[in-house]
Backbone of each chain as ProteinMPNN parsed JSONL, in Angstrom:
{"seq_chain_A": "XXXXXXXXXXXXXXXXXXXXXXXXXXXXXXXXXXXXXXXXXXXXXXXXXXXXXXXXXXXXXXXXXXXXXXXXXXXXXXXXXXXXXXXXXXXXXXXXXXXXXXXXXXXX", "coords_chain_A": {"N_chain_A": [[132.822, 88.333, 75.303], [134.554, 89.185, 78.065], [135.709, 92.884, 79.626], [138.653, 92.466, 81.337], [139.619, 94.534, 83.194], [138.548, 95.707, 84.879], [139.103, 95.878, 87.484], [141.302, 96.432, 88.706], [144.328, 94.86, 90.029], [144.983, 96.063, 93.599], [148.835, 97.448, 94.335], [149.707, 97.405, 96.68], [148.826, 95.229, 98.139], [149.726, 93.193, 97.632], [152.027, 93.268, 98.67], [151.77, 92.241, 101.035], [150.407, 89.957, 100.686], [152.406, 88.481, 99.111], [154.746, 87.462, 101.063], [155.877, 85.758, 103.112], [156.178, 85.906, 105.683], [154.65, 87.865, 106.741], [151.993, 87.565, 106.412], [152.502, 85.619, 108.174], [152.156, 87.176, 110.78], [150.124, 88.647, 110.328], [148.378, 86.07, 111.059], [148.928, 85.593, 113.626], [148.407, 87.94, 115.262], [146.255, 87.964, 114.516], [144.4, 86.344, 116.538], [145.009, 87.593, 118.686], [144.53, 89.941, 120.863], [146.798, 92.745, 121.327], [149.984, 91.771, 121.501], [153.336, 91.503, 122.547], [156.898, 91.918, 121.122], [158.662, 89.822, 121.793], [156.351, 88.026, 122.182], [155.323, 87.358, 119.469], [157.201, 86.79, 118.197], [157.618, 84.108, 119.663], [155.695, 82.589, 118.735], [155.864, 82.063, 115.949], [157.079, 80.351, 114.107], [160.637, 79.543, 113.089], [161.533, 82.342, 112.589], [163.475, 84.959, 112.535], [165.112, 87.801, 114.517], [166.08, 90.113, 113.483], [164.377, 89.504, 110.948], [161.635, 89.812, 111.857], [161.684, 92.133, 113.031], [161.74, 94.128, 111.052], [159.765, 93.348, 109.546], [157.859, 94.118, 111.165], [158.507, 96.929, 111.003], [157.525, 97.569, 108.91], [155.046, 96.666, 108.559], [153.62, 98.798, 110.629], [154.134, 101.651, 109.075], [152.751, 100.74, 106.738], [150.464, 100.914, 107.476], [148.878, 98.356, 108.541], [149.489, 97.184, 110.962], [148.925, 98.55, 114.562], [151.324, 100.038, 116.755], [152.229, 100.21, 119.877], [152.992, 102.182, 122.414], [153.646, 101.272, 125.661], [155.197, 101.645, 127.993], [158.867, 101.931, 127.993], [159.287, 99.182, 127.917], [157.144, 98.028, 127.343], [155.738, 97.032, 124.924], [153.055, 97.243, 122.735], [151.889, 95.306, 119.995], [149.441, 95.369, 117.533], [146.248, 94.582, 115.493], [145.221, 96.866, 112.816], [142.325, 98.332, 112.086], [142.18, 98.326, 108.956], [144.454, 95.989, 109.108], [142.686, 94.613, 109.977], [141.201, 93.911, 108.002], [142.867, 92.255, 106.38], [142.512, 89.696, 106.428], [140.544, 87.963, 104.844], [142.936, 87.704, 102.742], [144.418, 85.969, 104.136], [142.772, 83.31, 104.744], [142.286, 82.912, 102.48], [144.932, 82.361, 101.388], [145.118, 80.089, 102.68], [143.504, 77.793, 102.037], [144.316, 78.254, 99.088], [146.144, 76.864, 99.673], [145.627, 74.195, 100.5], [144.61, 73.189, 98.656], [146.4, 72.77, 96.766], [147.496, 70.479, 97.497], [145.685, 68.739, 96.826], [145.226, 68.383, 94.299], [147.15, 67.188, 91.611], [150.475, 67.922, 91.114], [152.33, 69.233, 88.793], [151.985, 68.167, 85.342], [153.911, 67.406, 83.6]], "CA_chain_A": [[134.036, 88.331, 76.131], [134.15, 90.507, 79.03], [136.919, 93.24, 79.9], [138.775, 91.729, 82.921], [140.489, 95.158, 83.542], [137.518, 96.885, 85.427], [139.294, 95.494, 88.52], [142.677, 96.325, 88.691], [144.775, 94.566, 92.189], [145.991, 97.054, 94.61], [150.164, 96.684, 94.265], [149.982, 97.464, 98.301], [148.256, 94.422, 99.087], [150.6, 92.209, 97.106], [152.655, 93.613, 99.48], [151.366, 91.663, 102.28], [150.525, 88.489, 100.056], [153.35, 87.651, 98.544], [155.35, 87.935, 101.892], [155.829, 84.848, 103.5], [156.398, 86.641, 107.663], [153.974, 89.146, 107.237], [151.051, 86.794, 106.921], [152.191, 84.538, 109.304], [152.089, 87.826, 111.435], [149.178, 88.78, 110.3], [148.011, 85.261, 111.264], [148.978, 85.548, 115.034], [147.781, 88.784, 115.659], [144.66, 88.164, 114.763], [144.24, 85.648, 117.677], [145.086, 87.549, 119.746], [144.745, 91.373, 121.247], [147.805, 93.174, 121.372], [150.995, 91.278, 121.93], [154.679, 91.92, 122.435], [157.35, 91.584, 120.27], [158.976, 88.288, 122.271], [155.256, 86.628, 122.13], [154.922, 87.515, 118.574], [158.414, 85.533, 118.056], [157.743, 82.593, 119.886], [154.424, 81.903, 118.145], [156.398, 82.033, 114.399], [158.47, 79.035, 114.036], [161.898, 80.025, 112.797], [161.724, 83.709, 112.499], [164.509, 85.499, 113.644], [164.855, 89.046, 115.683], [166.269, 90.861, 112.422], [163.433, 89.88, 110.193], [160.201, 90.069, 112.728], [161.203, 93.764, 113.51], [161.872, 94.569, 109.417], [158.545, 93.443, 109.089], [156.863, 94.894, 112.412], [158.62, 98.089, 110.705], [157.246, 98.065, 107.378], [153.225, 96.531, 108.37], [152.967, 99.604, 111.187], [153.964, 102.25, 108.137], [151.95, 100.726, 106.212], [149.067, 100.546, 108.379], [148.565, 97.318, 108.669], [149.411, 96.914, 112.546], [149.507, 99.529, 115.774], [152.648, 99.607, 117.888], [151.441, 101.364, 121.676], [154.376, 102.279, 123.672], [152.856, 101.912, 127.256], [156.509, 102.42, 128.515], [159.539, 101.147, 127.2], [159.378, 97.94, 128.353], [155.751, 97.346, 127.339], [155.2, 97.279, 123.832], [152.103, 95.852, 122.297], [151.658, 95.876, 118.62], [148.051, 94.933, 117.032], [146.261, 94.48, 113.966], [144.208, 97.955, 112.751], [141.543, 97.839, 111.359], [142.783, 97.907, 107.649], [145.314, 94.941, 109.565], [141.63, 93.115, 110.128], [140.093, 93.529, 106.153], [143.648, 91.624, 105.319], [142.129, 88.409, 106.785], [140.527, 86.725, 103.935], [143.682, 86.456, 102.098], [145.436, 84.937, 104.828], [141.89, 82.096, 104.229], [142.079, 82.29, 100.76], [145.783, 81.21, 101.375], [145.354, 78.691, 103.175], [142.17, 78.003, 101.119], [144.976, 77.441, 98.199], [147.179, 75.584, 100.033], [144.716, 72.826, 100.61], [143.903, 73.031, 97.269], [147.326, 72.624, 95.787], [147.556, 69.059, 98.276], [144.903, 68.26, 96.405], [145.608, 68.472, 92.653], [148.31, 66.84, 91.335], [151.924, 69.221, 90.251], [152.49, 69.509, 87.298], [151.916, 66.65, 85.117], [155.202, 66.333, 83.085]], "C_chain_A": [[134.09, 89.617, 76.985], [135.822, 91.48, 79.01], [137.555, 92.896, 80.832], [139.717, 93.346, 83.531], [139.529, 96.675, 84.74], [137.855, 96.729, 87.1], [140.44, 95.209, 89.0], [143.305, 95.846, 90.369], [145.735, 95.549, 92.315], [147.268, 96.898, 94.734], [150.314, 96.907, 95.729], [149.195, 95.845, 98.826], [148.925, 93.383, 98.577], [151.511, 91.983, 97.88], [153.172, 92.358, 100.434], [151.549, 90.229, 101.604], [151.35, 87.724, 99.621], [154.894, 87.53, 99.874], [154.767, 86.89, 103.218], [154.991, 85.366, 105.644], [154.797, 87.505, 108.032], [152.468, 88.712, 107.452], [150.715, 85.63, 107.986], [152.034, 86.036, 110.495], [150.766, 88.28, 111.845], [147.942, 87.884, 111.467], [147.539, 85.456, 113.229], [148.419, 86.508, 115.838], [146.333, 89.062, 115.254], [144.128, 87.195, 115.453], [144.559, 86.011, 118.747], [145.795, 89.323, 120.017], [145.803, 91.911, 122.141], [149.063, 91.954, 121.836], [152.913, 92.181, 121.929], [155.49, 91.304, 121.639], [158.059, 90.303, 120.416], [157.656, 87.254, 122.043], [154.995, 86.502, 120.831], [156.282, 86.528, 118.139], [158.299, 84.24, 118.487], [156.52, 81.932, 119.377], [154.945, 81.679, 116.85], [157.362, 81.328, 114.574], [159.164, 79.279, 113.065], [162.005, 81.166, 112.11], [162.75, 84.39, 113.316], [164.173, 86.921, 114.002], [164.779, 89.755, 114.23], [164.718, 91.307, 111.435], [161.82, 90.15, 111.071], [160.07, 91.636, 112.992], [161.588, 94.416, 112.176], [160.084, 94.609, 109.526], [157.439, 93.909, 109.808], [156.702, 96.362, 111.566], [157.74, 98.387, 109.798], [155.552, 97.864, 107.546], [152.842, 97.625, 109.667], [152.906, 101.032, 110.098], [153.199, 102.009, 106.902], [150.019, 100.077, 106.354], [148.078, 99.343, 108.744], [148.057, 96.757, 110.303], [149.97, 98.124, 113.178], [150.56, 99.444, 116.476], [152.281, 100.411, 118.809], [152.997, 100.955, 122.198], [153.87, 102.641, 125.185], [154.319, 102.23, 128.171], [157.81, 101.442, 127.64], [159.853, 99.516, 127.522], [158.064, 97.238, 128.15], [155.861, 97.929, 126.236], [154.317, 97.107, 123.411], [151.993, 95.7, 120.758], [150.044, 94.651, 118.443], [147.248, 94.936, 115.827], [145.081, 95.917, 114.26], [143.196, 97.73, 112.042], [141.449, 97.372, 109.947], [143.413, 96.495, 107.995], [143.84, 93.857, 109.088], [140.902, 92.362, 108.601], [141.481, 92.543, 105.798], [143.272, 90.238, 105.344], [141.78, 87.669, 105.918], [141.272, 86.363, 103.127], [144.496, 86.051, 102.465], [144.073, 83.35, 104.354], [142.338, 81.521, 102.795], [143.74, 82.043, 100.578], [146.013, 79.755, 101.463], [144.119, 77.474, 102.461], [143.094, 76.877, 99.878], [145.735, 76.511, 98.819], [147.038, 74.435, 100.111], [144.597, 72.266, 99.19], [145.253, 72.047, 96.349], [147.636, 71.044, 96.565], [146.611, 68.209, 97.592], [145.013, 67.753, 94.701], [146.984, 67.971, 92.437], [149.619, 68.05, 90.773], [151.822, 69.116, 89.275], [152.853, 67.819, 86.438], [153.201, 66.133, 83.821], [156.367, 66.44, 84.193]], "O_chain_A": [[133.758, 90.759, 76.666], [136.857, 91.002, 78.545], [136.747, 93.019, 81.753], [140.549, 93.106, 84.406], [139.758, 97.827, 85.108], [137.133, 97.272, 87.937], [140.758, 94.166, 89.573], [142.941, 96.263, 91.468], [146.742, 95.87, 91.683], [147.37, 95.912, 95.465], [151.397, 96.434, 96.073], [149.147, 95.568, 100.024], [148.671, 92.364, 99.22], [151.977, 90.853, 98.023], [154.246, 91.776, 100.581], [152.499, 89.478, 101.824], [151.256, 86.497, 99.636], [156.032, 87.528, 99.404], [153.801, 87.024, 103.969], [153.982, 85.205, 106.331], [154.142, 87.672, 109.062], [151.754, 89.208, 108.324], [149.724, 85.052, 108.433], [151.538, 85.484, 111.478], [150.281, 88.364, 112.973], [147.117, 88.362, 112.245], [146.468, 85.455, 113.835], [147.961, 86.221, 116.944], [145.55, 89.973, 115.524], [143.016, 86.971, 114.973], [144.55, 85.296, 119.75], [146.864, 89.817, 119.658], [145.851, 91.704, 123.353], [148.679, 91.22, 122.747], [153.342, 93.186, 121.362], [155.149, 90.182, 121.266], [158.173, 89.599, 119.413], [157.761, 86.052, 121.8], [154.343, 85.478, 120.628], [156.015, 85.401, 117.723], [158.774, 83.297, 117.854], [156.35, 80.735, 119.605], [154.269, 80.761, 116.387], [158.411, 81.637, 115.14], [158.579, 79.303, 111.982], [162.554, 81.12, 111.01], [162.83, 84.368, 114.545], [163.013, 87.291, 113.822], [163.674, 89.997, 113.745], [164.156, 92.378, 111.206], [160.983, 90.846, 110.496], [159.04, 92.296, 113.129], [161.797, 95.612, 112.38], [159.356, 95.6, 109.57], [156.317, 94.099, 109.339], [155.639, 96.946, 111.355], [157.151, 99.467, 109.851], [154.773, 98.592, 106.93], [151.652, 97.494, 109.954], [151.828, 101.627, 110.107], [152.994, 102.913, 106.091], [149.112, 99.425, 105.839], [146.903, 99.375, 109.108], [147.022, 96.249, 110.735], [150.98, 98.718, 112.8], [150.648, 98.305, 116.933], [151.955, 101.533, 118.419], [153.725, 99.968, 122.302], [153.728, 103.733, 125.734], [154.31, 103.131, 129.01], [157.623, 100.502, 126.868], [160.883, 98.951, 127.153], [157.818, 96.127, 128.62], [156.056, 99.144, 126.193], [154.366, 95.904, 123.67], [152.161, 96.887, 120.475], [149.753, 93.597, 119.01], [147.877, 95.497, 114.93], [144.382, 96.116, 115.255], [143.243, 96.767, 111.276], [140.853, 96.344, 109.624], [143.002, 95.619, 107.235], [143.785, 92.884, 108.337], [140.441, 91.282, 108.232], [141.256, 91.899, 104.773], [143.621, 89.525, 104.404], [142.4, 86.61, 105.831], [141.111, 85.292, 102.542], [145.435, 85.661, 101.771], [144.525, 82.423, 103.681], [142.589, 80.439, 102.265], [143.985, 81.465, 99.519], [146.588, 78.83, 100.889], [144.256, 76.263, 102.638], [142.961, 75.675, 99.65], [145.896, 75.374, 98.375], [147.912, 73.592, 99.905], [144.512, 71.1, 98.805], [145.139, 71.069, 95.611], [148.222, 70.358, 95.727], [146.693, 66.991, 97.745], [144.79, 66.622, 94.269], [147.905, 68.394, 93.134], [149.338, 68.96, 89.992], [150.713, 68.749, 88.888], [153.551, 66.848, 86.728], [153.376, 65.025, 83.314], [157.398, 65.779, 84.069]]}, "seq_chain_B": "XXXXXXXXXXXXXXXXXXXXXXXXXXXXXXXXXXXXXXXXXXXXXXXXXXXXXXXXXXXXXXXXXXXXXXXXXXXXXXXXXXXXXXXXXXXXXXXXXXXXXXXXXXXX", "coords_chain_B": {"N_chain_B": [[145.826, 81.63, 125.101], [145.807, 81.224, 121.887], [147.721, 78.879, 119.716], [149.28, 79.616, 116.781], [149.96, 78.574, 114.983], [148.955, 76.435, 113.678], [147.911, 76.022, 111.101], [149.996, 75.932, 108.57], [151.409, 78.02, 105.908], [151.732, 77.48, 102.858], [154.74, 77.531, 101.215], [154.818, 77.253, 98.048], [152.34, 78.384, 97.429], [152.929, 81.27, 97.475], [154.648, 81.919, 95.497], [152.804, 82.439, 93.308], [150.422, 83.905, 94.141], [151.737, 86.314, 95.349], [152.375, 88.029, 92.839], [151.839, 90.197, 90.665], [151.15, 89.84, 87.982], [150.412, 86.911, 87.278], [148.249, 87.165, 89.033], [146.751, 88.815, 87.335], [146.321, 87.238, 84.909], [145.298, 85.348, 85.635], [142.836, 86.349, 86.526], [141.508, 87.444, 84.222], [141.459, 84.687, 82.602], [139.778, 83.406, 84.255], [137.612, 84.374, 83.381], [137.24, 83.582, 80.71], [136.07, 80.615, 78.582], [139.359, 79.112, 77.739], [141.918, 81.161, 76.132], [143.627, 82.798, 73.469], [147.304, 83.457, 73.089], [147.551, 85.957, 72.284], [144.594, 87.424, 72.908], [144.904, 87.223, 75.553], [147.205, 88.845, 75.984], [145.871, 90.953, 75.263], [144.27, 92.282, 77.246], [145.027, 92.549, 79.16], [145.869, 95.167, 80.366], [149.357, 96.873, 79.956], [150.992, 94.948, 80.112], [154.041, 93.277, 78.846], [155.07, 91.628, 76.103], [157.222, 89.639, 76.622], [156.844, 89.465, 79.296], [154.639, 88.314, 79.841], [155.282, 85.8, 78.195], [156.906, 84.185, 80.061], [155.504, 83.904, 82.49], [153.103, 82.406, 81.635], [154.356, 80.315, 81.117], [155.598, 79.872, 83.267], [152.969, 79.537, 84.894], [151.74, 77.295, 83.783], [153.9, 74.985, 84.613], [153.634, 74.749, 87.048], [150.777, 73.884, 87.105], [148.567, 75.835, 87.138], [147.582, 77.306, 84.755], [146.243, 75.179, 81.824], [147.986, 74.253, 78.566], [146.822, 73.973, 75.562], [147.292, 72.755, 72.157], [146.272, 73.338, 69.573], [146.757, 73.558, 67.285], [149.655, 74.366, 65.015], [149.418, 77.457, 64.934], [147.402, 77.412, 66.602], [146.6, 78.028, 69.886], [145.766, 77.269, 73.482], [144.647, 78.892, 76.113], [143.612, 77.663, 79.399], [142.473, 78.142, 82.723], [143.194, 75.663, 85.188], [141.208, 73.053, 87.549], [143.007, 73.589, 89.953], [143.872, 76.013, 89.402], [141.498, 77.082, 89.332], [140.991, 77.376, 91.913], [142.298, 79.589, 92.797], [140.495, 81.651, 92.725], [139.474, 82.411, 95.012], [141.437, 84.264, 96.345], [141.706, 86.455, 94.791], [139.417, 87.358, 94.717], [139.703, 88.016, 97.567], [142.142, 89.761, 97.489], [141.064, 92.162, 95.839], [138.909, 92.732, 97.748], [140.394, 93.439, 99.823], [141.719, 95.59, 98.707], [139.586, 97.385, 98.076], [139.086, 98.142, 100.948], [141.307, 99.04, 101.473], [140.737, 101.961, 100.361], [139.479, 103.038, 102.148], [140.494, 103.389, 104.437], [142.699, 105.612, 106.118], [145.943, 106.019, 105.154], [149.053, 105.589, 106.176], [149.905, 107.003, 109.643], [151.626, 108.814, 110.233]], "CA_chain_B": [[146.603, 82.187, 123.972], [146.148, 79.886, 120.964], [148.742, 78.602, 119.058], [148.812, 80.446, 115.463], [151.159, 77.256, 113.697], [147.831, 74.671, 113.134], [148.158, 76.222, 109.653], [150.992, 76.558, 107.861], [150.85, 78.83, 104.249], [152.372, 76.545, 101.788], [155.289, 78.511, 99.842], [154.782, 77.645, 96.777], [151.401, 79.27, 96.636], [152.854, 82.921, 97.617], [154.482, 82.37, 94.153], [151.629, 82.736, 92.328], [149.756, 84.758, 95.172], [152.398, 87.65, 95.692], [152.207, 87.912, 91.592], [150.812, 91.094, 90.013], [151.028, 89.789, 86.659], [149.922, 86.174, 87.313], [146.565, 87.558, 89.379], [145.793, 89.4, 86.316], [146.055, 86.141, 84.034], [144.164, 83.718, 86.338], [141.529, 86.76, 86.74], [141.309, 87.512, 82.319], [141.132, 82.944, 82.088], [138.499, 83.203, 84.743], [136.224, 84.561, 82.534], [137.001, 82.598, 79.344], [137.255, 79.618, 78.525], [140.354, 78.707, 76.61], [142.107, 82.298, 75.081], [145.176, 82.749, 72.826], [148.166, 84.569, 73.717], [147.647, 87.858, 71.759], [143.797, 87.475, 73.264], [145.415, 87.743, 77.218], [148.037, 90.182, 76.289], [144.925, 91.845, 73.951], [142.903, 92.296, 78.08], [145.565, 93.043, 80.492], [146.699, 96.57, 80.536], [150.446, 97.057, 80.464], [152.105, 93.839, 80.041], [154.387, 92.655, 77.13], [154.691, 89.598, 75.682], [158.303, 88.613, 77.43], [156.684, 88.978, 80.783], [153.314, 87.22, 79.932], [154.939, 84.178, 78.131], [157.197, 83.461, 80.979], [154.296, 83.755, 83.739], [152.192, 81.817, 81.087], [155.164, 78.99, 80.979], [155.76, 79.36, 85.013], [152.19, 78.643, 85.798], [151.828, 75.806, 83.258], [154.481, 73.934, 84.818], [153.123, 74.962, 88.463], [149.738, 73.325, 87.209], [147.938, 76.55, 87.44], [147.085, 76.668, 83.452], [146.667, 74.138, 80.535], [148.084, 74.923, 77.5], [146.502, 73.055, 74.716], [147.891, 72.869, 71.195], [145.318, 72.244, 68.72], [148.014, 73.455, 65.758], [150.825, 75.685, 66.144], [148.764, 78.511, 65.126], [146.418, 77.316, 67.48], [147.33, 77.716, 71.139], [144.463, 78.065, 73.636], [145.526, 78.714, 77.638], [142.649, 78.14, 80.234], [142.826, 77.952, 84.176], [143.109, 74.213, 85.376], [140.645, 72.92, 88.598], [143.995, 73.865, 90.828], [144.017, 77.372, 89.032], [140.243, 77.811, 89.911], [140.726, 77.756, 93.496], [142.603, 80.647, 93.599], [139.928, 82.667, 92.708], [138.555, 83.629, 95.988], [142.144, 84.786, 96.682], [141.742, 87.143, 93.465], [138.197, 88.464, 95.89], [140.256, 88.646, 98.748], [142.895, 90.891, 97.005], [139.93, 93.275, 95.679], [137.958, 93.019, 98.845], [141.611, 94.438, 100.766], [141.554, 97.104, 97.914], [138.139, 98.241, 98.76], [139.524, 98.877, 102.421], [142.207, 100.724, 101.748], [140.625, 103.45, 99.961], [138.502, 103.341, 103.936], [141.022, 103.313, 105.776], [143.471, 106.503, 105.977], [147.262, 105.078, 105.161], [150.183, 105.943, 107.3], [149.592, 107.98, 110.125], [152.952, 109.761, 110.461]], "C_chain_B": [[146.766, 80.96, 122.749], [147.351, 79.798, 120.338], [148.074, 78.851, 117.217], [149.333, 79.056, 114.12], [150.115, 76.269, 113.07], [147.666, 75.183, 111.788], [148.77, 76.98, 108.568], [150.524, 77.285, 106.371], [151.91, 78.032, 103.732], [153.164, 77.775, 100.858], [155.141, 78.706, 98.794], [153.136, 78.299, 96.831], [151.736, 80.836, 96.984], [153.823, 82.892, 96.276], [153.849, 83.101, 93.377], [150.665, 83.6, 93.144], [149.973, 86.404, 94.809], [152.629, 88.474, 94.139], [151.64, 89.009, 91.027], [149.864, 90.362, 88.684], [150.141, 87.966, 86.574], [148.56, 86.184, 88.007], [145.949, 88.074, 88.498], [145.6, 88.635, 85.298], [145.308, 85.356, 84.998], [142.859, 84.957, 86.325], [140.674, 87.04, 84.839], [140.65, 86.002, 82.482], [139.997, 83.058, 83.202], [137.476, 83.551, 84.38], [135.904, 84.386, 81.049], [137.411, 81.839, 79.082], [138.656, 79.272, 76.974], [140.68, 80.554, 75.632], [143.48, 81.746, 74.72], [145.787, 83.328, 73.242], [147.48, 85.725, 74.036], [146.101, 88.055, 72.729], [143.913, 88.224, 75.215], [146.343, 88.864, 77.09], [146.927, 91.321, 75.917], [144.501, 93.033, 76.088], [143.829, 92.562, 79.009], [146.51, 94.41, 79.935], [148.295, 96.235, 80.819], [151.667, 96.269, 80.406], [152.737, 93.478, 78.641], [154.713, 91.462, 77.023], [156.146, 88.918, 76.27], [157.757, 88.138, 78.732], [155.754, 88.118, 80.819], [154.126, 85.939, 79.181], [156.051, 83.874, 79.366], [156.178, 83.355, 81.95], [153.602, 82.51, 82.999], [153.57, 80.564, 81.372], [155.101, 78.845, 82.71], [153.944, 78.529, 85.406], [151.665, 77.267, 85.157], [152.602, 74.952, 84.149], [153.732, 73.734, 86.348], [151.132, 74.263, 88.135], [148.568, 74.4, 87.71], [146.78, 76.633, 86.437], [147.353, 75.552, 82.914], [146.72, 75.109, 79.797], [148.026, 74.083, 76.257], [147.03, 73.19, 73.076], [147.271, 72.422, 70.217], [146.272, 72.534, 67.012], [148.642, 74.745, 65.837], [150.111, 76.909, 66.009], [147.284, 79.116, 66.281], [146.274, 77.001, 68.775], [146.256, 78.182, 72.146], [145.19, 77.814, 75.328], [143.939, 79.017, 78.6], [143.213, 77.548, 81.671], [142.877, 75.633, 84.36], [142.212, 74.034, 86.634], [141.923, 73.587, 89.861], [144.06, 75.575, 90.622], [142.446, 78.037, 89.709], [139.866, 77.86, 91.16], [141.023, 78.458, 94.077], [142.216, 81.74, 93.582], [139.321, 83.595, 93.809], [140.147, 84.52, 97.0], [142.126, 86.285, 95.711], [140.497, 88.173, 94.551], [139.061, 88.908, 96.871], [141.273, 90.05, 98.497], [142.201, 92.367, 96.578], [139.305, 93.68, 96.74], [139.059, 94.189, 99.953], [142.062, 95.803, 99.879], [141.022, 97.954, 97.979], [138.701, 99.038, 100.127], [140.634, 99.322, 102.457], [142.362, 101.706, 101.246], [139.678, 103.916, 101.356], [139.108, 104.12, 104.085], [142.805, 104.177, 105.372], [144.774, 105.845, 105.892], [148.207, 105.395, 106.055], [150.144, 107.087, 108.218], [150.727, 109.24, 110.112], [152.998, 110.305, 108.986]], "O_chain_B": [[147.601, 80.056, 122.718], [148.091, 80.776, 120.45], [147.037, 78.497, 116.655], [149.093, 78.83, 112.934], [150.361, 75.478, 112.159], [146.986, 74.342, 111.199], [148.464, 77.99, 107.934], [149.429, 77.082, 105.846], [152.995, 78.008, 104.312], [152.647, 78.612, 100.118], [155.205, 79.815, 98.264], [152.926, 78.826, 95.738], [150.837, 81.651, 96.78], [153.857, 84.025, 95.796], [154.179, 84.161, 92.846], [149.903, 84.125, 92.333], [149.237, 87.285, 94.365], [153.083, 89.613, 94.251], [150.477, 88.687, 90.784], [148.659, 90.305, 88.439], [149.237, 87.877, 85.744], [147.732, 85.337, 87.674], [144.719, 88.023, 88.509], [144.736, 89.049, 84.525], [144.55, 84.555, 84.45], [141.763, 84.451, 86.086], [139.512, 86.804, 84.508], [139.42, 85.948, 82.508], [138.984, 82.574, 82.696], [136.41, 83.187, 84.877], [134.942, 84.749, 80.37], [138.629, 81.658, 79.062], [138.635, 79.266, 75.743], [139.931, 81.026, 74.777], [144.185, 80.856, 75.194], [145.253, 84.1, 74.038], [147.046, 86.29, 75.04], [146.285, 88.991, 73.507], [143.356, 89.145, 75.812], [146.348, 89.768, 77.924], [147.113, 92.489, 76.259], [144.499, 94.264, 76.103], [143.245, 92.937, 80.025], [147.549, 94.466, 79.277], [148.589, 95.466, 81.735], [152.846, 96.592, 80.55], [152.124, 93.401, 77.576], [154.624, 90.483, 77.764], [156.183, 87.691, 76.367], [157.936, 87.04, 79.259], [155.789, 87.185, 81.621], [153.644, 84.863, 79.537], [155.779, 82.705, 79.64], [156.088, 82.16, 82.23], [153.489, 81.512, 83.71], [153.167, 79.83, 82.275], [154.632, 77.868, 83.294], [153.725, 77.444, 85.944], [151.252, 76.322, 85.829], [151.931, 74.006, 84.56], [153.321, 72.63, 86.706], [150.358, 74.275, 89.092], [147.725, 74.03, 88.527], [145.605, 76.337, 86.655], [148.335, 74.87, 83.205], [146.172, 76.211, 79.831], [149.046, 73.509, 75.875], [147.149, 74.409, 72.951], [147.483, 71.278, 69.815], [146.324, 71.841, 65.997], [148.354, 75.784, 66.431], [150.125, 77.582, 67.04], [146.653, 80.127, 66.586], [145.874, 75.872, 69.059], [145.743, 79.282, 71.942], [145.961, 76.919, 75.676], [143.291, 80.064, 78.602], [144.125, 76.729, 81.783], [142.573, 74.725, 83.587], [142.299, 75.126, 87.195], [141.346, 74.15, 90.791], [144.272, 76.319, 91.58], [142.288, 79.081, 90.342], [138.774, 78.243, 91.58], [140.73, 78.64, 95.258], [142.799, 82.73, 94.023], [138.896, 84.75, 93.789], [139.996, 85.18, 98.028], [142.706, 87.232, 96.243], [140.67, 89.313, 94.983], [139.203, 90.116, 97.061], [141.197, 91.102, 99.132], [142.667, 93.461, 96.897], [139.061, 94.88, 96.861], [138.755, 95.215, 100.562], [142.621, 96.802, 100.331], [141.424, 99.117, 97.979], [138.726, 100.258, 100.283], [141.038, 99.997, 103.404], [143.361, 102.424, 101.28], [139.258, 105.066, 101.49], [138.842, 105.32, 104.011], [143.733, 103.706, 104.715], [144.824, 104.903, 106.682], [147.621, 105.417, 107.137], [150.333, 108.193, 107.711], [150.473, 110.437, 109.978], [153.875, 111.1, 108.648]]}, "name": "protein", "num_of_chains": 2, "seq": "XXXXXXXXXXXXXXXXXXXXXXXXXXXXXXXXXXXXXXXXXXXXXXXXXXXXXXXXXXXXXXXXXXXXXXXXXXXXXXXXXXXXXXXXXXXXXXXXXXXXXXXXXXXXXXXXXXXXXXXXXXXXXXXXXXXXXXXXXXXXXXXXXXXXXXXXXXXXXXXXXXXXXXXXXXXXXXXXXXXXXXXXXXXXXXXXXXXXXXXXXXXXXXXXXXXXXXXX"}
């Protein structure tokens, strides 16, 4: 029997995972170099203003995504490079999600 | 500018996703088959037995584990085919661990 503890998960990346917005954010900005905070809204179906700039706030402090202020009227925000390693578990979401369409719920 | 929506993330898997304590039971049952309680609490650092048997009851019902009953003293909990697909989310979570001991954290 092996130890399974030689591989403890990062509680920052749970962060991201368990965090419905932030992967669909994730999602959009990685299709697509730099955007503004209106194009980043109208690509996320029913996100409102409040929570899109909570979570802009919290994935540029935690280095997830860049925000460039080319003036105040031009924002762009973008994924950093850390933003780009988060990619396979937006897959390996969607990865499960397929999965769970697949397998029956719970069987009582 | 593609459209980011052609694949939604299914909620219920950021349940079990966003999960400290349930990534560290699907990653322990991924490397044996069938353990006992005390055996999973024995292998994960930190946890006590209120928090592991509710996780252990949540992902039973969620069709993550079986929990087989060969006599009451004899209780054995392994992943289910639905549980073993969320292993390459379990890589992805390690692989985004790896990169953020890279990649410097908050610039400010």
């Amino acid at each position: 029997m092996n130890s399974s503890s030689k591989e403890p998960i990062c509680l920052p990346s749970l962060k991201i995972l368990g965090d419905y917005w932030k992967l669909r954010i994730i999602d959009v900005l990685s299709e697509n170099e730099g955007l503004r905070f209106n194009e980043i809204a109208r690509q996320i179906e029913g996100i409102n203003t409040a929570t899109l700039t909570k979570r802009l706030k919290d994935m540029c402090s935690d280095n997830i995504i860049n925000r460039t202020e080319h003036s105040r009227a031009d924002v762009l925000y973008e994924l950093t490079d850390l933003g780009k390693e988060a990619l396979p578990l937006l897959h390996a979401v969607n990865h499960f999600s397929d999965a769970m369409s697949k397998y029956p719920a719970s069987k009582k």
